[in-house]
C-alpha positions as a Markdown table, in Angstrom:
| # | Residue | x | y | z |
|---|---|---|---|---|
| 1 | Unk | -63.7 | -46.2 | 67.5 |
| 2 | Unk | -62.8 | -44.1 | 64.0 |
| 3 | Unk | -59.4 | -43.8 | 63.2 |
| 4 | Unk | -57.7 | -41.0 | 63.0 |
| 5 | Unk | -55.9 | -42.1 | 59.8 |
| 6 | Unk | -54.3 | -45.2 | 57.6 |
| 7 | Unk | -50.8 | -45.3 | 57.7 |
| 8 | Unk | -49.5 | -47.4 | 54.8 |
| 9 | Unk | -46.4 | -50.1 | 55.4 |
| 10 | Unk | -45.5 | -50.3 | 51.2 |
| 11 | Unk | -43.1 | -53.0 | 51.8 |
| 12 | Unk | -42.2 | -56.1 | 49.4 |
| 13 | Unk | -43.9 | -59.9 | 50.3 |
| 14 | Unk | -41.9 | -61.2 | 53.7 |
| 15 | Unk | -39.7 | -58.1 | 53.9 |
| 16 | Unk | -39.7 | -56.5 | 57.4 |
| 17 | Unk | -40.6 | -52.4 | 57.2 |
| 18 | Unk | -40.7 | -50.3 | 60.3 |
| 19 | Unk | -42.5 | -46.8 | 61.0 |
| 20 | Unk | -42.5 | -44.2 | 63.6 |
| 21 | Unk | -45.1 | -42.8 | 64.8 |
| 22 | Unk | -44.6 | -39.9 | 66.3 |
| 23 | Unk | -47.1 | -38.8 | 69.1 |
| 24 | Unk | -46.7 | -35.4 | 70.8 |
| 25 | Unk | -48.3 | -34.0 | 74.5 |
| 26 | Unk | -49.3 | -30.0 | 74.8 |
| 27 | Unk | -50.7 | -30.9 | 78.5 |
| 28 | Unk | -49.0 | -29.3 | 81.3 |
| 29 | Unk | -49.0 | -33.0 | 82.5 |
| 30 | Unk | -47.9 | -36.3 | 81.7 |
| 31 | Unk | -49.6 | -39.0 | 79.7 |
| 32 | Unk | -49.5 | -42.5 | 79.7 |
| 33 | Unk | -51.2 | -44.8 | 76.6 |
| 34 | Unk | -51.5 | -48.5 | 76.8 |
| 35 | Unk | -50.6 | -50.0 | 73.0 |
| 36 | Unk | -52.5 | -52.5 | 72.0 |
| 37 | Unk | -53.2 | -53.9 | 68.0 |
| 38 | Unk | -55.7 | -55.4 | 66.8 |
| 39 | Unk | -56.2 | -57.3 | 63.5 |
| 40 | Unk | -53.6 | -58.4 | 60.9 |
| 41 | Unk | -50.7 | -60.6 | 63.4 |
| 42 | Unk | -48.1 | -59.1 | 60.5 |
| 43 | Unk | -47.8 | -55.7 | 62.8 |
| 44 | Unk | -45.6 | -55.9 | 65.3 |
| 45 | Unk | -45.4 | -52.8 | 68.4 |
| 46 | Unk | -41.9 | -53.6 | 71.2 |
| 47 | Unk | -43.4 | -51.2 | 73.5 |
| 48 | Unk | -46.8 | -51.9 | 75.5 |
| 49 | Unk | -46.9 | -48.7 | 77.0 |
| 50 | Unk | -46.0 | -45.0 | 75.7 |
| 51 | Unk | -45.5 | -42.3 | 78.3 |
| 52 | Unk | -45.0 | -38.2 | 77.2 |
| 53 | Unk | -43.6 | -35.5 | 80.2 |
| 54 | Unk | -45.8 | -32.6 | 79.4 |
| 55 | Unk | -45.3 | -31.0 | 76.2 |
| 56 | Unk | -42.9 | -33.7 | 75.2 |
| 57 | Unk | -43.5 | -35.9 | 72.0 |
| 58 | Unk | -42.5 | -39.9 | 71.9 |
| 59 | Unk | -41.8 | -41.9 | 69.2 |
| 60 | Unk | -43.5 | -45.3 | 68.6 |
| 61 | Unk | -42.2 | -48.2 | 66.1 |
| 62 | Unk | -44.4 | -50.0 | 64.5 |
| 63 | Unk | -43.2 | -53.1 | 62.4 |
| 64 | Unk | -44.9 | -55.3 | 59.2 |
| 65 | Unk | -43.5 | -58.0 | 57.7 |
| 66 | Unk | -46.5 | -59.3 | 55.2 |
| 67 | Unk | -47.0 | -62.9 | 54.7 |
| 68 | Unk | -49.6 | -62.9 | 52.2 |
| 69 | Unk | -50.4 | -60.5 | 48.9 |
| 70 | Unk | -54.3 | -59.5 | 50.5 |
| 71 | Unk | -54.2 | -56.4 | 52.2 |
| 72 | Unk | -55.7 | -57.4 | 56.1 |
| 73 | Unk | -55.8 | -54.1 | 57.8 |
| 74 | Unk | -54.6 | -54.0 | 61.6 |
| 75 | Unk | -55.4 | -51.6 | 64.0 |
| 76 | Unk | -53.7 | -49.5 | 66.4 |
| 77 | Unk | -55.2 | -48.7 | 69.9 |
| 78 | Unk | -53.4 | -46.1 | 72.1 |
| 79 | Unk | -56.0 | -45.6 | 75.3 |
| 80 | Unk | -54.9 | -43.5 | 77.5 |
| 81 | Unk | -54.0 | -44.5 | 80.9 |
| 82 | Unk | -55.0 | -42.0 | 83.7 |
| 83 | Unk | -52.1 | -42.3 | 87.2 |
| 84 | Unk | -52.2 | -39.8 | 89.8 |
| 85 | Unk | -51.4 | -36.1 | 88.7 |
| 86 | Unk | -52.3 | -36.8 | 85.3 |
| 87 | Unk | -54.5 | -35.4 | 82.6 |
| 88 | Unk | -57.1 | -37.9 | 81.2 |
| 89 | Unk | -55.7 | -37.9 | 77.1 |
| 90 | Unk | -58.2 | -39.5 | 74.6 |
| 91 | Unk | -57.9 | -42.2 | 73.1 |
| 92 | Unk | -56.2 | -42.6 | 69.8 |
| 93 | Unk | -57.1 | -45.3 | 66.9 |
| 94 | Unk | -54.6 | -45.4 | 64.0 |
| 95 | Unk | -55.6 | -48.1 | 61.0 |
| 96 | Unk | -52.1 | -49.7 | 59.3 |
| 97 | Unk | -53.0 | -51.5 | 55.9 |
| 98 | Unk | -50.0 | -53.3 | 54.3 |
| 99 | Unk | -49.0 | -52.2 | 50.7 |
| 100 | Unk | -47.5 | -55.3 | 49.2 |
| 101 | Unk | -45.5 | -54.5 | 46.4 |
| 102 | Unk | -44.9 | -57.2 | 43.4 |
| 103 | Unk | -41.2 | -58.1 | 43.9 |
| 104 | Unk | -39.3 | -59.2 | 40.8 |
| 105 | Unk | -38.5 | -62.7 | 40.6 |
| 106 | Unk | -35.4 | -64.5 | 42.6 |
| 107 | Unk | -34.9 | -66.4 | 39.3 |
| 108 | Unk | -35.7 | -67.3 | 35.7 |
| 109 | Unk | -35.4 | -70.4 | 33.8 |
| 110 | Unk | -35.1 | -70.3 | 29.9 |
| 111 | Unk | -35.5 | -73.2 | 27.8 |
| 112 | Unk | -36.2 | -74.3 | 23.9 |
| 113 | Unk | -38.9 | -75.9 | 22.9 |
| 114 | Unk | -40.8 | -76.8 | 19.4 |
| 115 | Unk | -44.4 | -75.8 | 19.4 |
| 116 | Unk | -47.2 | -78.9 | 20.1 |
| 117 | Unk | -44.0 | -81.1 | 21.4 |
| 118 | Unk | -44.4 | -82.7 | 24.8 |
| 119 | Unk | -41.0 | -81.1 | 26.8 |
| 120 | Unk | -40.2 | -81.8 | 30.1 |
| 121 | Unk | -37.8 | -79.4 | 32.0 |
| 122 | Unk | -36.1 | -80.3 | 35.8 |
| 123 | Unk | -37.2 | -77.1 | 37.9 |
| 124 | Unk | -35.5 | -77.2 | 41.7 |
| 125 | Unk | -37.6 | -75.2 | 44.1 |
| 126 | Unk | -36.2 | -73.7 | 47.0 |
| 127 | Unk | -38.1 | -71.6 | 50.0 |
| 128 | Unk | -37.8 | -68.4 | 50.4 |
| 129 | Unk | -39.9 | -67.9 | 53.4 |
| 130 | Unk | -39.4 | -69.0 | 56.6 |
| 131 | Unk | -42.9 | -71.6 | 56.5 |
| 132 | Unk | -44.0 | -74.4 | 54.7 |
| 133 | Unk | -45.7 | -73.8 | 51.6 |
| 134 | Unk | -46.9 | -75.1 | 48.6 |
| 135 | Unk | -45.7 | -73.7 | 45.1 |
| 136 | Unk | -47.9 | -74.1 | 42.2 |
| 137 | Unk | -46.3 | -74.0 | 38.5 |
């Protein structure tokens, strides 16, 4: 399936960002889409279903909250579900790529110390993510 387009989430690392995405029906029928995604586990949908009255439009929110820096692309499925009295709509494919912007840092340590001289310097750590993980210094 090509996608239609790539809808960018520019968000920073392990901050939530949500998007609409707007879908619209110019049938004289309804239309029912089964949601589905595919990919990247950062992108969230709450609805498994979509369904538009004839020319009616429906919103759908799509969440990302990035854990890692790489951009892993996800895709978005919308297949159309044909019921009784209904038009057959196609299919829609919608790629989502995370933007991960560089966030600035949640602290800096300062310290003196003479060039060539052996310094050591007590750094506490603290987690800002809601996993284990390993920091490297």
């Amino acid at each position: 399936l090509v996608p239609r387009t790539v809808i960018d989430f520019p968000t920073l690392l392990g901050q939530k960002v949500v998007k609409n995405i707007e879908l619209t029906n110019p049938a004289m029928a309804p239309i029912s889409y089964s949601v589905r995604l595919e990919g990247n586990p950062d992108f969230t949908v709450e609805a498994t279903t979509v369904r538009m009255e004839k020319r009616s439009s429906a919103q759908l929110a799509v969440s990302c909250t990035p854990t890692s820096s790489l951009p892993e692309r996800c895709r978005l499925i919308l297949a159309a579900v044909k019921e009784e009295s209904q038009v057959n709509g196609s299919t829609l494919v919608f790629d989502l790529n995370p933007v991960v912007k560089s966030s600035e840092p949640i602290r800096k340590i300062d310290f003196k110390a003479k060039c060539y001289e052996y310094t050591e310097q007590i750094i506490e750590l603290e987690n800002p993510y809601p996993g284990d993980c390993e920091f490297g210094i």
